[in-house]
N, C-alpha and C positions, 0 to 999 in steps of 0.2 A: 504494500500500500504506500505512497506518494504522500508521507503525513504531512507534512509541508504545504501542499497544495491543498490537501482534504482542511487544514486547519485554514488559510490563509482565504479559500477561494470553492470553498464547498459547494455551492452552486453556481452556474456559470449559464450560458445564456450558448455559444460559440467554443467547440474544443478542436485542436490540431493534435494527432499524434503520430509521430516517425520514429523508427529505430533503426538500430544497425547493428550485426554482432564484429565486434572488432576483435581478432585474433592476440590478446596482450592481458596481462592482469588490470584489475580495475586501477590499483597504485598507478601504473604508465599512463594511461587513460586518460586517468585526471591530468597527471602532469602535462598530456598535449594540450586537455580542452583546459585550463587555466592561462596557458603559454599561446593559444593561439590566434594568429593576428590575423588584423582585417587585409592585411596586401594578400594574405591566403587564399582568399575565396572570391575567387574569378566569377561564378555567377554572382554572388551578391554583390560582387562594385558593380558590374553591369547595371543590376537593378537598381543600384541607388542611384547610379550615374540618370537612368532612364528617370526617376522619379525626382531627381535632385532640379530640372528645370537646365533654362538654358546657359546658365555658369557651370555648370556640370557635364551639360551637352559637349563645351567647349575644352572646361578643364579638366575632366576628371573628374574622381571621390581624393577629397583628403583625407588620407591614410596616417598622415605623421612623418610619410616620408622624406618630406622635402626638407623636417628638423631633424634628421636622421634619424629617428624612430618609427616606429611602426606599430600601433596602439593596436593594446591588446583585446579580442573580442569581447571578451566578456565587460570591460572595461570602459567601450563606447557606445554599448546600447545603450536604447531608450530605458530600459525598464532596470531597476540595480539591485544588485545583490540584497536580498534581505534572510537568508538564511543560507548554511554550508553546512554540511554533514560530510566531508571529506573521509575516502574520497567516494560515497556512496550518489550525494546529490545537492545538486545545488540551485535555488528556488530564485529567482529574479521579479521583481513586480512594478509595476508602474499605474498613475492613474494621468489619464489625457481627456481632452478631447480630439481621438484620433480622425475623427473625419471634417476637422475645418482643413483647409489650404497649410497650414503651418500650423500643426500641434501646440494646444497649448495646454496647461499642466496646473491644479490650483494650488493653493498655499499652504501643499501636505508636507512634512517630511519624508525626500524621497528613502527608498531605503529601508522604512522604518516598518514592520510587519506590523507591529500594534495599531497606529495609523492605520496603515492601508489594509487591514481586516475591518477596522470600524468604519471607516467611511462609507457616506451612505448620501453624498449630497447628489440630488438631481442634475441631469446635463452631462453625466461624466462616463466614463467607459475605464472599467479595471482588467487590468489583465496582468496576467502572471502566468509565466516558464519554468520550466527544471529540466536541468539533462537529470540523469539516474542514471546510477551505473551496477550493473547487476553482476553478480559473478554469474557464468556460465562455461561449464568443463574448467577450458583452459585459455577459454577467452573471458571478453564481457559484452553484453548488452548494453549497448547506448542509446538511451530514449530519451527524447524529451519530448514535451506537451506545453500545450500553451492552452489558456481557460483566457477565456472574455464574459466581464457581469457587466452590463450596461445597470445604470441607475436608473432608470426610468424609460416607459414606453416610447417616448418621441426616441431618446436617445437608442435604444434597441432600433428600432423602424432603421434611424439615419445610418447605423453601425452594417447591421444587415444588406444596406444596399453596398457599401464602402468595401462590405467583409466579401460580395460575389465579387467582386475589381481584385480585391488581394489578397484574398485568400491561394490564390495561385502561385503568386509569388512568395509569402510568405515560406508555403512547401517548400520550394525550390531553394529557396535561404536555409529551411532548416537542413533539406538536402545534402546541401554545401557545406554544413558544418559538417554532420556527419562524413561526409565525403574526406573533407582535407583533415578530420582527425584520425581517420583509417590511413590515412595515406602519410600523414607524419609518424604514427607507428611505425607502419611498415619500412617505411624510410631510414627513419632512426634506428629501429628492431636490436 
């Protein structure tokens, strides 16, 4: 059971869920999905570049690269860390309103899982993530899940339409992590 999400996010409106068995113990696991950057994942700059407008059309996703870094994934989402169970699972959560033109965020503490289990104001959209990492044989299972609780009807209605647009892509990002942390295993092995 996903206690993290089951406490933080028990009802939900919207669920996404992907796996992958990645051949390594869950310890290495974590070590890639904590260590790994956004220059990694070639579909998801695509999509940001596509969704980031026409500054992005032209330049790119800033990645960090150009300050010689290269910011780490988990570290530039939208939604932040608000619990770790290492290296079994780790729970992300944010509240927006994700279907205006530029997200905007109200005056929670992000981060803070007490906050964002209580919140309950109208107009807003919650959502929360977790990779989980399962042992299996002499690999591990890499899932994660993402839940959306809209706070209100209009807001469900607006999210609903927002969530048929990208929910596709969404996938395909989650895809991509899993993707490039199989492939840095393998890599590094």
């Amino acid at each position: 059971m996903n206690w993290t999400l089951e406490r933080l996010l028990p009802t939900f409106d919207k669920r996404e869920h992907h796996s992958r068995r990645i051949d390594a113990p869950p310890e290495r696991v974590w070590h890639e999905l904590m260590d790994l950057r956004v220059g990694e994942l070639a579909v998801t700059l695509g999509l940001m570049r596509v969704r980031g407008g026409p500054k992005t059309w032209v330049n790119g996703v800033d990645t960090g690269a150009h300050q010689g870094m290269d910011l780490r994934v988990l570290e530039s989402m939208a939604p932040r860390e608000m619990a770790a169970d290492p290296p079994r699972e780790v729970v992300l959560g944010d509240i927006a309103r994700y279907t205006a033109l530029r997200p905007v965020r109200p005056d929670v503490e992000r981060g803070d899982p007490e906050a964002f289990a209580h919140f309950d104001e109208a107009g807003w959209s919650k959502v929360v993530m977790n990779f989980r990492l399962t042992p299996e044989g002499d690999g591990t299972l890499l899932s994660t899940e993402t839940r959306v609780l809209n706070t209100d009807p209009a807001t469900r209605r607006a999210f609903a339409l927002y969530w048929g647009f990208m929910r596709a892509g969404s996938g395909m990002i989650r895809h991509d992590l899993l993707r490039a942390i199989a492939k840095k295993v393998a890599t590094v092995g």
